[in-house]
C-alpha positions in Angstrom: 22.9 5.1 5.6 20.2 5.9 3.5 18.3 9.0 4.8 14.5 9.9 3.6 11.6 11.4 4.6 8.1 10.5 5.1 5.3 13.7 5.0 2.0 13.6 4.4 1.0 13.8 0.4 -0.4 16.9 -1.3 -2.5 17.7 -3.9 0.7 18.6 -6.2 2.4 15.0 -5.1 -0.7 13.0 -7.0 1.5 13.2 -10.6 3.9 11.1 -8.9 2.0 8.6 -7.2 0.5 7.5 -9.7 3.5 7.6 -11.9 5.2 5.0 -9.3 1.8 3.4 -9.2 2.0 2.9 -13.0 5.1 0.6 -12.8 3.8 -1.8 -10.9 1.0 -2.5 -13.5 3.3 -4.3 -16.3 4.6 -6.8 -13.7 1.6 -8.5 -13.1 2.1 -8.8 -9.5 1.1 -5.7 -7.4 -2.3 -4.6 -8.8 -5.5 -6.0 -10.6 -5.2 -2.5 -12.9 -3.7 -4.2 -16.4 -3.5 -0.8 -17.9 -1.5 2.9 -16.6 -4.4 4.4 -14.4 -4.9 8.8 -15.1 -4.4 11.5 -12.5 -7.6 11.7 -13.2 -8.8 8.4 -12.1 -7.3 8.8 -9.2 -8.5 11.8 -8.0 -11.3 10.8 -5.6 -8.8 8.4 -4.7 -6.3 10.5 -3.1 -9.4 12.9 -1.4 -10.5 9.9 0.5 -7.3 9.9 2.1 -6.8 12.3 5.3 -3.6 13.5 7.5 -6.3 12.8 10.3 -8.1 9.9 9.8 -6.6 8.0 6.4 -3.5 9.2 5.9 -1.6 8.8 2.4 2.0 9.2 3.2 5.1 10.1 0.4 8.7 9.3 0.9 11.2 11.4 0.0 15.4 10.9 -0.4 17.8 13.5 0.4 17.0 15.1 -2.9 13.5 15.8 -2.4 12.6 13.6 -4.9 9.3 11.2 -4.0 10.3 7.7 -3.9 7.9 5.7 -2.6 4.2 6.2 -1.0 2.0 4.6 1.4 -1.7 4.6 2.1 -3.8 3.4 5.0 -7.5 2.7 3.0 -10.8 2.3 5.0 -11.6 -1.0 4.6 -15.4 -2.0 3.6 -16.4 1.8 3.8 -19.0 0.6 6.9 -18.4 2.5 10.3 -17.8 -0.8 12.1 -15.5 -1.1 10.2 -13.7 2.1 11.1 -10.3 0.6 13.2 -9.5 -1.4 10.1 -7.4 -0.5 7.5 -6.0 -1.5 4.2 -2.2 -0.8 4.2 -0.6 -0.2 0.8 3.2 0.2 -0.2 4.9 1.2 -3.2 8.2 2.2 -4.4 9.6 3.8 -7.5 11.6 0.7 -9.3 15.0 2.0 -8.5 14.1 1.9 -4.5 12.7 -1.9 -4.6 14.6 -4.4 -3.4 16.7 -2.4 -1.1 14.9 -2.1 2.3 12.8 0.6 2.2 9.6 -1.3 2.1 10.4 -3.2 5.4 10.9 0.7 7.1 8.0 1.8 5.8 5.5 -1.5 6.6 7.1 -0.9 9.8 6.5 2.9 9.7 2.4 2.2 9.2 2.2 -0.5 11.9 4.1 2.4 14.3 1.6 5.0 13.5 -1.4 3.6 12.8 -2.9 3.7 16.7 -2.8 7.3 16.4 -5.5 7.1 13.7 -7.3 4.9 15.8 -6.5 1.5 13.3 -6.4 -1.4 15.4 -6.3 -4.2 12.4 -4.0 -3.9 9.5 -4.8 -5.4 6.4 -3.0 -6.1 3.3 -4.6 -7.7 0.1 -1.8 -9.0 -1.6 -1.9 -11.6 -4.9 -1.2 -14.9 -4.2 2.1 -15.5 -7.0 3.8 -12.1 -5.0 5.4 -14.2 -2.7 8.3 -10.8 -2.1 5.5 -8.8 -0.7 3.9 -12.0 1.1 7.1 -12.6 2.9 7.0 -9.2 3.9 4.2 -8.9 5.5 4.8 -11.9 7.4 8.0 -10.9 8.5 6.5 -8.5 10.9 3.9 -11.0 12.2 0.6 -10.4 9.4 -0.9 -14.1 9.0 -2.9 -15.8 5.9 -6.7 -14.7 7.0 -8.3 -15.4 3.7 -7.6 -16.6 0.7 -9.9 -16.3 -2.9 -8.6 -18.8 -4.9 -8.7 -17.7 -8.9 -11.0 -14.4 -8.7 -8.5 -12.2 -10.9 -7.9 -13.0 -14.9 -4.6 -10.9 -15.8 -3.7 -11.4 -19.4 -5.8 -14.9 -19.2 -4.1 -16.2 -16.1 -6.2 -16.9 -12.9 -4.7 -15.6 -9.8 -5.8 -15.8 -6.1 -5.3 -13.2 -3.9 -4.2 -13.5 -0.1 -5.6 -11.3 2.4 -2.8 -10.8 5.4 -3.8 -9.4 8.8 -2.3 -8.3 11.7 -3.9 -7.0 14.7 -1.9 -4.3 16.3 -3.6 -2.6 19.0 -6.7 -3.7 21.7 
């Protein structure tokens, strides 16, 4: 059985975030970022997340060694808009593939009422059809889709917004 942990991030946890962020980028299929993305860049980021309202989430294996991460992100930034949340997953290379991001989608739709998130949202390119079946597996249905509105390395790609409602 594979045993992990999942804590709210810190401050010293940002390095590796974006280091697991930063292999998803060559793949072409997580992210609209085509090059590695700085610490830096990411700072105002991570301080828009919150144990209390928005929280960003590591994942930790027996080692204490962060594996994965996961980040609920306002969506819209308009107070109406407050029970509504982007959901975001990722997981070192070595962890994909495995599980993991099935426990933790599963792990965000269990906690989010306590954050007061009623709507679950995940903005996923169209051609990632691993993470797409994902979603769906728990229920999150096709609610938009913008045909062609990213270029990555002169290719159009859509992007599919999935959304579940999971409370009220």
């Amino acid at each position: 059985m594979f045993e992990y942990i999942v804590r709210d991030a810190t401050e010293s946890d940002l390095n590796r975030i974006v280091e697991i962020y930063n292999t998803t980028i060559e793949s072409r299929l997580v992210t609209a970022d085509t090059e590695p993305v700085t610490v830096e860049s990411r700072q105002k980021w991570f301080d828009e997340h919150s144990p209390e309202k928005r929280p960003l989430w590591v994942v930790e294996d027996s080692s204490k060694q962060i594996i994965a991460w996961v980040s609920f992100q306002s969506f819209y930034g308009r107070p109406a808009y407050n029970a509504t949340v982007e959901v975001s997953i990722y997981l070192d290379p070595e962890q994909r593939g495995k599980g993991l991001g099935k426990n933790l989608l599963k792990y965000a739709m269990d906690h989010a009422p306590k954050f007061g998130i009623k709507t679950l949202l995940g903005f996923i390119f169209s051609h990632n059809i691993p993470s797409i079946k994902l979603f769906k597996h728990f229920g999150f249905e096709e609610w938009a889709n913008l045909p062609q509105i990213a270029e990555l390395d002169g290719v159009e790609r859509s992007l599919t917004i999935l959304g579940k409602r999971i409370a009220g």
